[in-house]
N, C-alpha and C positions, 0 to 999 in steps of 0.2 A: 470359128473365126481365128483363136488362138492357133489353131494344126495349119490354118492358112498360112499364115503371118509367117509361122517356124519354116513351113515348107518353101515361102518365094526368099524367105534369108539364107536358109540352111542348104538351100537343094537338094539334093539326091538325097538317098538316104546311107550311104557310105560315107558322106559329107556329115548329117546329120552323126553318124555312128562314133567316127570321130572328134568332133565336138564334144561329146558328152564323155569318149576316153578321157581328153584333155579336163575335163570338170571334175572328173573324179580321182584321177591322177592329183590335180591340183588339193583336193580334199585330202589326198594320203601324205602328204607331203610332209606335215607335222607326225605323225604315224610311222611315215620312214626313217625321218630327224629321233625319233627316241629310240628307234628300236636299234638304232646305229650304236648308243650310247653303250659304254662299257658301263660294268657297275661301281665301280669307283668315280664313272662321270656325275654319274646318274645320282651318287651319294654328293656329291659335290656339287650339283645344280640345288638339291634337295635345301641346302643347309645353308648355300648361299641366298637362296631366295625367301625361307622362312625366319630371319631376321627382318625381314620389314610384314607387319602384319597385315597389311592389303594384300599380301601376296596367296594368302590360302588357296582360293578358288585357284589359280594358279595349280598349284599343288595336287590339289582333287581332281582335276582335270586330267591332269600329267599321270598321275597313278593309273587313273580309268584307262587312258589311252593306253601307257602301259602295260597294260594287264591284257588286253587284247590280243589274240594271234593273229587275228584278219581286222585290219580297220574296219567300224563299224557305225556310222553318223549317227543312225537313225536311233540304233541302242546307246547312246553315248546321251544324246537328246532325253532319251527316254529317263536315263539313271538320273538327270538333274533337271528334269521338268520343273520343278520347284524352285531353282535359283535365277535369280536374275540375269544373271551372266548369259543364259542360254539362248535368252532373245536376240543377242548379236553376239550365237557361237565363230563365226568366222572372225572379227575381231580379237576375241580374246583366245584362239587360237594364232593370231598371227603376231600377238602380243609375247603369247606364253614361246614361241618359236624365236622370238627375236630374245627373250631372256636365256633362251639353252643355246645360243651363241655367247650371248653375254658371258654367260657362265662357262662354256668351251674357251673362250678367250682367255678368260683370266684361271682356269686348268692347266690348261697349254699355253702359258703364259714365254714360256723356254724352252716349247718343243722341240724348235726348228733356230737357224740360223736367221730366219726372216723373221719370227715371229720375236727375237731380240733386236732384231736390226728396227724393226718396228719399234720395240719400246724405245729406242734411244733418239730415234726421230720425233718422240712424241714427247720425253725427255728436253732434248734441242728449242723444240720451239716452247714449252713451260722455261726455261731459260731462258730465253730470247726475251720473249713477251716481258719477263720480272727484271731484265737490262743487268743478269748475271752473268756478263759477257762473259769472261774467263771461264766460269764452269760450262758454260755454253762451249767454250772452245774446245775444252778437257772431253766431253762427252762427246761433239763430233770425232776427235781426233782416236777415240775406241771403238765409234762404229765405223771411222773410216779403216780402221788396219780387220776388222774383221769380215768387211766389204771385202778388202783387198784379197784377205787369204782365201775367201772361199769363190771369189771371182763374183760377186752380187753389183753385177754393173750396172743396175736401173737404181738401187742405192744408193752408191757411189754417187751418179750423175745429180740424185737428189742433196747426199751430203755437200757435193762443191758447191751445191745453190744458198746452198744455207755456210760453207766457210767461205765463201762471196761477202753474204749479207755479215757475217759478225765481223771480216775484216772490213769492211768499210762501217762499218757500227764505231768500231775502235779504233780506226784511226781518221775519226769524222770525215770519210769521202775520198784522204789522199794516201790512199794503198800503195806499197812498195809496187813499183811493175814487176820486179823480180819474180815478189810474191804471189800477185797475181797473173801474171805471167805462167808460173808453175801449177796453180792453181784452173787454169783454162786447158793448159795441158795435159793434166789429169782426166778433165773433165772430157777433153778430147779423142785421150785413149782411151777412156770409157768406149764413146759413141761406136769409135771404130772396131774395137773388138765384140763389142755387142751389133754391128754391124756382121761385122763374119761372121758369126753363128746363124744370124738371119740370113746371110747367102747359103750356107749350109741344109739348112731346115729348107730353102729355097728347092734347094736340092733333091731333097728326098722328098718333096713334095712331087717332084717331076717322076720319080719313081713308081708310080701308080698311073701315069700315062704312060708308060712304058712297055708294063705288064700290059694295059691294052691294045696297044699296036701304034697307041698314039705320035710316039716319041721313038727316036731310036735310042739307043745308049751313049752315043759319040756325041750329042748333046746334051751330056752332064761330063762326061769321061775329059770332054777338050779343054772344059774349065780349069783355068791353071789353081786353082785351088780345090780342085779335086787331085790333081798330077802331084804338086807339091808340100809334102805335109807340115815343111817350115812357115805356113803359109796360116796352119790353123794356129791360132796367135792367143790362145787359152786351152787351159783344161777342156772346157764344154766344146771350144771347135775341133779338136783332135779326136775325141769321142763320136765326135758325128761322121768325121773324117773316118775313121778306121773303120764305126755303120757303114756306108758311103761303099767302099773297097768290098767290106763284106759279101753285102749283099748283090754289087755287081759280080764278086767272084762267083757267088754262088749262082745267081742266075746263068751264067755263063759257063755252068759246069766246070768251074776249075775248084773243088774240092781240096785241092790242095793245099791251093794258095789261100781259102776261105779261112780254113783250119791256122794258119799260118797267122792272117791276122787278128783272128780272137785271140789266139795265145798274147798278140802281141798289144791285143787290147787290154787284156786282163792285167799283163803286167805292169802296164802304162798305170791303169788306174789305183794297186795296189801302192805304187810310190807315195799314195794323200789318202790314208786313213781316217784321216779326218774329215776328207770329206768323203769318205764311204761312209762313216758315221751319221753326216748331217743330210748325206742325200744316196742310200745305197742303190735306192736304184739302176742305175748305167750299169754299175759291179753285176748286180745278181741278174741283169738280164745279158750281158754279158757272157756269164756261166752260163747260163740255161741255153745261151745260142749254140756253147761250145758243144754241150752237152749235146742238145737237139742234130748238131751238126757231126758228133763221136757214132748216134745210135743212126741217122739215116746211113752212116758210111759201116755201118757194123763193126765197128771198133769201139769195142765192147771194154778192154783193156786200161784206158784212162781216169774211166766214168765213174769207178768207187772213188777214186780223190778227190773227184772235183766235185762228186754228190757229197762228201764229206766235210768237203769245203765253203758248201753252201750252208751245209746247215751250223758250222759254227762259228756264222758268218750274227748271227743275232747276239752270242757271248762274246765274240772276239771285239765287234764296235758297239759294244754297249745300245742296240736294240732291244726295245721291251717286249714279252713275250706276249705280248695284249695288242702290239700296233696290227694294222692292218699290214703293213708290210711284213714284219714278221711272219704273222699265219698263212700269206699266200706265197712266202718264202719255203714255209714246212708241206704246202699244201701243194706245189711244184715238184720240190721234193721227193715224197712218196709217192706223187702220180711217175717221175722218171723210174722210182725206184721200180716201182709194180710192173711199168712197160717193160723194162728191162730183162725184170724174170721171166715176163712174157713170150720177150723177143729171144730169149734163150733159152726156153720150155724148163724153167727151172722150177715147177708148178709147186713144189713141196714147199721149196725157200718163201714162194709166194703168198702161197697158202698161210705160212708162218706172221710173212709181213703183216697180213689184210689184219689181223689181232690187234695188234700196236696202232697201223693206220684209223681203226675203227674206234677208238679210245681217242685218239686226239680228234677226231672229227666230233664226236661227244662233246670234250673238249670245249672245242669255239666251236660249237655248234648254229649259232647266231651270225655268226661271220664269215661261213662258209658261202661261196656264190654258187649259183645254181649249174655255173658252168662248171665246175670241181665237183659237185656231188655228183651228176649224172656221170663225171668220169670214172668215177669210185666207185659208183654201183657197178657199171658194166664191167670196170675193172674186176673187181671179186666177182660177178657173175660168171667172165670166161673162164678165170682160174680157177675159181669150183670145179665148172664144166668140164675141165681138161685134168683137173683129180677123180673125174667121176663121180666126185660130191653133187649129184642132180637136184636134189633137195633142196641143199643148200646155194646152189646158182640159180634154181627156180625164184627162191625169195628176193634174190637182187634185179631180178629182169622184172618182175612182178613190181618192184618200188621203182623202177624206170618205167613202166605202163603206165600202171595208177595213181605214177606223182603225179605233180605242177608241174611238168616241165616242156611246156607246151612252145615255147621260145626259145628253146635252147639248143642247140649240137641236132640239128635235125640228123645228121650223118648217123650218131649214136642213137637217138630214137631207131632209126630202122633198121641197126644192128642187131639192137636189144630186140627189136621182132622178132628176126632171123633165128637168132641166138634161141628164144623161148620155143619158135618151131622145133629146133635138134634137139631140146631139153626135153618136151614132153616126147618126141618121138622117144629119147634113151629110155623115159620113164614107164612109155608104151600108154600115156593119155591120150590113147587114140580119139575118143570122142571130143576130149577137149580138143585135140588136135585141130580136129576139122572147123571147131568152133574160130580156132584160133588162126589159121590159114586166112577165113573169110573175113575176121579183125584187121587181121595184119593187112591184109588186100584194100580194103577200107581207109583202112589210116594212111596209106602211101600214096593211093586215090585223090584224100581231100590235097594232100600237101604236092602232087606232080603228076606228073606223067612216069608211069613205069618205067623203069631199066630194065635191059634185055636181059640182064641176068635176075632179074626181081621177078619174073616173068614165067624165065624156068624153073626157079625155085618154088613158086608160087604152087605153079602146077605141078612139080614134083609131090610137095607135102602133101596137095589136092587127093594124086595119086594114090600115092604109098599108105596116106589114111584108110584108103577105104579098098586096101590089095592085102591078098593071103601073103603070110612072109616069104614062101617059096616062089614069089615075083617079085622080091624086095631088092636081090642083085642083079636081074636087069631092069632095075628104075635107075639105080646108082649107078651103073654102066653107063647109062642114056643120061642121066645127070653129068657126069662126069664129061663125057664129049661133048653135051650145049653147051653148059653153065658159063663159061666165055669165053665161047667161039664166037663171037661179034664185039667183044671187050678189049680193046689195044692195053699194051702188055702193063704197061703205067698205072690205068684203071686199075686193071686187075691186082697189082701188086700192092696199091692203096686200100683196098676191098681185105686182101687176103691179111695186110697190117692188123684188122681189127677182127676179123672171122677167118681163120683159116680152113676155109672149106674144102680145100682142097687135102689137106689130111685128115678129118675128119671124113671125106667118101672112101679115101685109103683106106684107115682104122675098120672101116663100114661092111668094105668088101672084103674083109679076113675073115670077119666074123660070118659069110655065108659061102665059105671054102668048104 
């Protein structure tokens, strides 16, 4: 009756499969929340919350979950069978979750510019309420100049609502017009510059119907505030603006001009340290377009400065070496650095790098995403490969098989296939080979439809497994002429970014001269 009930609510059972994602997701949620915690959070939740003595279970709870590599209900249930608490674990799960905000609040009490602008608003009205106009005033009047300087105009708008209410507080109802007059004015140029940033963002929203055929380009391009960059009327709208320019230049193959304006973005935003301090973001993604936009142009020549520049971009504005920002600042970093030696077969220098990079990933190893690690595996995987270290690039293709990383960089999944084929061939695991062929086949199966070059590789390795070596150069001949003869040239040169298979049949056929 119950299987009934679930099947006419739930339907299908992809319907149903989801459903119970979502239940269980919901379950890790607190799970995800700790494990984010640094450990100086994690001390500071601890000591704030064991001052009030109801909070133990609290406590117990938090460690248990803690202590877990895979969230785990059922064993969680199991370790406090005996406590009360356990009969309505989802409550004091959602209890103990809203104290490790609490407690992240008053941590990060000055982390940010908002999260000050917050306390002065909350300040403002403890003022207001106790009729301490004056200091009420004094305290708007410091979160309005620090609105002002970092451009926080949803603030602002709030601040004039409240120097509205304490000027007519004090001067019971008959406010200078002047005063307020200036005051509505304020609040005006708020709206309207926080307006243009939203026609902006409008903007690049349309950029994504573009890419699909939806939209042409002259229907962002004619907007007079895309043509005119007097027009972006703050910091945050001139940053979208020179986005904006970018990304048309680049779509439109003018390389030139793209280059042109990063440069001219980067120096725009260097004039307000301060607020690369309060919000480095726009800065280091910035760099990293430059960057991205130096290595597809092969100009190679710029890319130590501004890799240099990135990284002492956390010393130079006082970023701490714990943010999340930070680590995926070092974590960009060394993935450019690594491609770089890559793209210049500098395998040695590479080789050198992967040392140092594998000691910070150690590191913050909790804070790593799974989209960076799968690039660092494969990364030292190919560079082995291409020092002839077989061994040692075995073991990183092997931690790209038999991770978790079932959701991630599918592109790099079938790389790291590829890649493990030419490894055991070098190593001559012939038997594994064939094992491995029929894996590989497998795995590309559940996730698509083959590629025509997936196709002849496939059958190559099929071959060549189970062929005397004196037929081993004309397989590679016959490789060499399919491999993408049906592949437009673009493909191909994206394909050969990450496998260069095409020197690799080169290297192949020396060796059976």
């Amino acid at each position: 009756m119950f299987l009934f009930c679930f099947q006419r609510i739930f339907g299908s059972i992809e319907t149903k499969r989801k459903f119970l994602t979502i239940i269980m997701a919901r379950k890790e949620n607190l799970y995800k929340l700790i494990s984010s915690l640094s450990k100086a959070e994690k001390r500071h939740f601890k000591i704030s919350v064991s001052s009030s003595a109801g909070n133990s279970n609290y406590i117990k709870l938090f460690d248990a979950i803690d202590k877990q590599v895979i969230y785990d209900e059922v064993e969680i249930k199991k370790k406090f069978a005996n406590e009360k608490f356990v009969k309505q674990l989802h409550v004091t799960k959602n209890y103990l979750a809203k104290l490790i905000l609490k407690s992240l609040r008053n941590y990060h009490s000055f982390v940010s510019i908002e999260a000050e602008l917050n306390i002065h608003v909350r300040n403002i009205e403890i003022l207001y309420r106790r009729d301490l106009l004056d200091q009420c005033e004094a305290e708007i009047k410091r979160a309005e100049n620090i609105a002002d300087e970092y451009e926080k105009f949803s603030w602002l708008l709030q601040l004039m609502v409240w120097k509205r209410k304490v000027l007519m507080a004090m001067t019971s109802g008959v406010a200078s017009s002047e005063v307020l007059d200036a005051i509505l004015n304020k609040e005006k140029e708020a709206i309207l510059k926080r307006e243009r940033i939203n026609e902006y963002w409008q903007l690049i929203a349309r950029i994504s119907d573009v890419f699909k055929g939806k939209l042409k380009w002259n229907v962002i391009t004619h907007r007079k505030i895309f043509q005119n960059i007097k027009l972006a009327n703050s910091l945050q709208a001139r940053i979208l603006f020179y986005h904006l320019h970018y990304t048309y230049n680049v779509t439109n193959g003018k390389s030139a001009e793209a280059g042109k304006v990063l440069t001219r973005l980067i120096n725009y935003i260097e004039k307000y340290p301060y607020r690369i301090q309060d919000d480095p973001s726009s800065y280091i993604t910035a760099m990293n377009n430059k960057i991205g936009h130096l290595l597809t142009d092969k100009d190679y020549k710029p890319v130590p400065a501004l890799l240099n520049k990135i990284r002492s971009v956390p010393d130079k504005y006082g970023l701490k070496d714990s943010s999340s920002i930070t680590v995926k600042l070092m974590l960009r970093y060394y993935n450019i650095e690594l491609e770089m030696f890559r793209d210049l077969k500098r395998w040695d220098e590479g080789v050198s790098k992967i040392s140092e990079v594998k000691t910070y990933l150690e590191k913050v190893n909790d804070s790593v995403p799974d989209m960076y690690r799968i690039l660092f595996y494969y990364q030292f995987a190919y560079i082995y490969f291409r020092k002839n270290l077989y061994s040692e690039a075995l073991k990183w293709t092997n931690e790209i098989l038999y991770g978790k990383f079932t959701e991630t960089r599918e592109d790099i999944l079938s790389y790291a296939r590829f890649l493990n084929l030419i490894i055991h061939f070098e190593m001559k695991n012939i038997y594994v080979l064939r094992y491995a062929v029929e894996s590989t086949r497998r795995f590309l199966k559940k996730k698509r439809t083959l590629l025509d070059y997936e196709k002849v590789l496939l059958k190559f390795f099929a071959k060549i497994s189970t062929s005397l070596r004196e037929n081993h150069k004309l397989l590679l001949l016959k490789l060499n002429n399919e491999l993408f003869s049906s592949t437009d040239e673009r493909k191909k040169n994206d394909i050969l970014d990450y496998l260069d298979f095409d020197s690799w049949i080169s290297e192949k056929l020396k060796d059976y001269k």
